[in-house]
Kinemage of the C-alpha trace (Angstrom):
@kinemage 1
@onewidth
@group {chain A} dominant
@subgroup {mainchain}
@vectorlist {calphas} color= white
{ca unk a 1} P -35.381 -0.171 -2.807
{ca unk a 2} L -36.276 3.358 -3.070
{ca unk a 3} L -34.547 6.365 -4.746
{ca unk a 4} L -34.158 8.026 -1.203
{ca unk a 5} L -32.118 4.676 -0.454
{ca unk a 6} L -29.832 4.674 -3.361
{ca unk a 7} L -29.243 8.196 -2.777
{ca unk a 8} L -28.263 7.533 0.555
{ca unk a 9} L -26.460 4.369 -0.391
{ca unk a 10} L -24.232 6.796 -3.010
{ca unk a 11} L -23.668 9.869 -0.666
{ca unk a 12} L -22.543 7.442 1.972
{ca unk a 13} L -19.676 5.757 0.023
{ca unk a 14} L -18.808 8.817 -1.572
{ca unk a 15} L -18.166 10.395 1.783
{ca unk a 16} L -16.083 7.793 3.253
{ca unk a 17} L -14.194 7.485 -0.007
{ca unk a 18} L -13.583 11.398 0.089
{ca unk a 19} L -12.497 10.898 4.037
{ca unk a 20} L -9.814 7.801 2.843
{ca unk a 21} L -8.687 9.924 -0.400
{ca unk a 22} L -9.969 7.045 -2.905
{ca unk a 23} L -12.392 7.948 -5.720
{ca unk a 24} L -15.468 6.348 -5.365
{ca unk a 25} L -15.996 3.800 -8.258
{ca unk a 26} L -19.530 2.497 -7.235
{ca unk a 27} L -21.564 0.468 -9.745
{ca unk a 28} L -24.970 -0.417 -8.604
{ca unk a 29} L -26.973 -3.359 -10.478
{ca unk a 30} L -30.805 -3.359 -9.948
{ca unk a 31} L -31.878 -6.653 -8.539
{ca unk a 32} L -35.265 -6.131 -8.431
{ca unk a 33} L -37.707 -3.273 -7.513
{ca unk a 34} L -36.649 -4.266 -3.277
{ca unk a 35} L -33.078 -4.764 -4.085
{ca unk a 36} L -29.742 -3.761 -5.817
{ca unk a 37} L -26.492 -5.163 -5.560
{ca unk a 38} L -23.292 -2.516 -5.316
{ca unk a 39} L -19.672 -3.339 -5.910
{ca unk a 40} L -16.887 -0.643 -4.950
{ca unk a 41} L -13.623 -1.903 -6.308
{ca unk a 42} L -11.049 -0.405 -3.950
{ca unk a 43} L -7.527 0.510 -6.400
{ca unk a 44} L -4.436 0.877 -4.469
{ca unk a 45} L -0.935 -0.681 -5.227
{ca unk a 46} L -0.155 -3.367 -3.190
{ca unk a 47} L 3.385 -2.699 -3.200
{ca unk a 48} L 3.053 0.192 -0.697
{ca unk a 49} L 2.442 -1.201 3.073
{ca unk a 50} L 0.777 2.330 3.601
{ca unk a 51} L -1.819 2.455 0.893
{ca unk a 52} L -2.366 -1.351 1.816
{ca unk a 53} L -3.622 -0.004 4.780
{ca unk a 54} L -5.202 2.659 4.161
{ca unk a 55} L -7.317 0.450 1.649
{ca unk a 56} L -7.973 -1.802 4.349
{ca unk a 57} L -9.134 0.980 6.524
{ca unk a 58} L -11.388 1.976 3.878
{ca unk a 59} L -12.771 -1.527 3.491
{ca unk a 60} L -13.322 -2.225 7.033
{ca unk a 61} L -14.844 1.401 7.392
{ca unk a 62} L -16.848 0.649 4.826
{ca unk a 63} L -18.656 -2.224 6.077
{ca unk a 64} L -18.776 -0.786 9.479
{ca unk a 65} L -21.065 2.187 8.477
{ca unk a 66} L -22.429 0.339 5.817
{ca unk a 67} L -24.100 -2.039 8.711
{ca unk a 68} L -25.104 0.504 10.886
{ca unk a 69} L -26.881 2.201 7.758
{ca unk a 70} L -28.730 -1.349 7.100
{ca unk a 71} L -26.361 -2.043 3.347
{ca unk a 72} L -25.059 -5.147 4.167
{ca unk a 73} L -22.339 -7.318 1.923
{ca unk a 74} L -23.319 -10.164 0.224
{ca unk a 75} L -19.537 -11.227 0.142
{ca unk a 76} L -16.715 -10.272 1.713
{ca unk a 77} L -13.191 -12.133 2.819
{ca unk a 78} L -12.682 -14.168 5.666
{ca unk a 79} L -10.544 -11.474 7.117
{ca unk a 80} L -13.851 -9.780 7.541
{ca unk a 81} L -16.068 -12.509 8.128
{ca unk a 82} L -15.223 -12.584 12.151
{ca unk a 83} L -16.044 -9.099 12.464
{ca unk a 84} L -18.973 -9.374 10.565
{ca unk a 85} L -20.397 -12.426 12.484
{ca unk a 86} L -19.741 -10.783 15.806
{ca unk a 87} L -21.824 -8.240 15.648
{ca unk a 88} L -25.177 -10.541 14.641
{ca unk a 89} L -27.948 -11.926 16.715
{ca unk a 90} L -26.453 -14.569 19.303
{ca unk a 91} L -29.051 -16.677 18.618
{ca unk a 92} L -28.494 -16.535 14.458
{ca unk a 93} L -24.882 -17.596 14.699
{ca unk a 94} L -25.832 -20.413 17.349
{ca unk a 95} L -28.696 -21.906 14.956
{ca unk a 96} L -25.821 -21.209 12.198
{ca unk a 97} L -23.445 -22.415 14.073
{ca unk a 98} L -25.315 -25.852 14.936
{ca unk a 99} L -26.134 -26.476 11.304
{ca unk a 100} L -22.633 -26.510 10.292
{ca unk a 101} L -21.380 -28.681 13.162
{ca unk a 102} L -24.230 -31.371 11.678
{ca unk a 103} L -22.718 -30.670 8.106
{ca unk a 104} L -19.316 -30.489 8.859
{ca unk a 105} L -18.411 -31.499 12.351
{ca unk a 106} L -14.508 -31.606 11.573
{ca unk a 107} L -14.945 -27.752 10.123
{ca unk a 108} L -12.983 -28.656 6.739
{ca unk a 109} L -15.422 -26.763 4.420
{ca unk a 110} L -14.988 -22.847 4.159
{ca unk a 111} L -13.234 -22.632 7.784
{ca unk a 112} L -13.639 -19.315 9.127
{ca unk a 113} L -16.651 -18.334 7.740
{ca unk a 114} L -20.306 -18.481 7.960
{ca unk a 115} L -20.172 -19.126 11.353
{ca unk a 116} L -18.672 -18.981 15.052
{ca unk a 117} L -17.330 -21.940 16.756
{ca unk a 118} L -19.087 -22.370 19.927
{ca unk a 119} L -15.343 -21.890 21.286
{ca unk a 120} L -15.539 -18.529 19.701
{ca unk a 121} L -18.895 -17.114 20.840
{ca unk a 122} L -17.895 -18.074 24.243
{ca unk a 123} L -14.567 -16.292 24.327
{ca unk a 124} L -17.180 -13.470 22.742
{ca unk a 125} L -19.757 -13.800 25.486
{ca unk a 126} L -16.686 -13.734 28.059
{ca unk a 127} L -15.672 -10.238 26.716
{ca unk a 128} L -19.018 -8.448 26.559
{ca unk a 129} L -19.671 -9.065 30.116
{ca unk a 130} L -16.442 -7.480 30.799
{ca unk a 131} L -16.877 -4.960 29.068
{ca unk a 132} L -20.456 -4.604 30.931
């Protein structure tokens, strides 16, 4: 963790919360000197369909750029977790993947997260070489 980081970090939630219309309420919590750990409560009301989605927007934008800027979550919701998983090394989420087959080969414990079914990187694999 460097100040150049956090800096970064800061100005690049503050600029996606500027482009959504949400104020930025980061809090950042210094691990240790190589890490910190950010939360950015997202306020909307929930009884409006359109700032529900514009909040999820936010949040999926969010973790979009935050991943190509290397800040990754350390938690998110399984709504996320698919999108998340896609985009990691094949190999990781096969290794994953295998583990939790051994664990839990009827896929009772935390379904939909962690990890791909082998189903699912398939259907995955099928797509990118269409896409190719």
């Amino acid at each position: 963790m460097t100040p150049l980081k956090v800096k970064s970090y800061v100005e690049f939630v503050k600029d996606v919360s500027i482009r959504f219309n949400i104020t930025p309420l980061i809090t950042l919590t210094t691990v240790d000197d190589l890490c910190f750990d950010s939360t950015v409560p997202i306020v909307f009301n929930k009884e409006d369909l359109e700032d529900q989605k514009r909040a999820h927007e936010y949040f999926d934008t969010l973790l979009e750029e935050g991943y190509q800027k290397g800040f990754y979550p350390y938690r998110f919701g399984t709504n996320s977790m698919r999108n998340f998983l896609e985009k990691l090394d094949p190999e990781y989420v096969r290794i994953v993947d295998s583990i939790k087959n051994t664990l839990d080969p009827q896929r009772l414990f935390a379904e939909g997260r962690y990890a791909l079914s082998s189903e699912e990187m398939h259907r995955n694999e099928q797509v990118t070489r269409l896409r190719s």
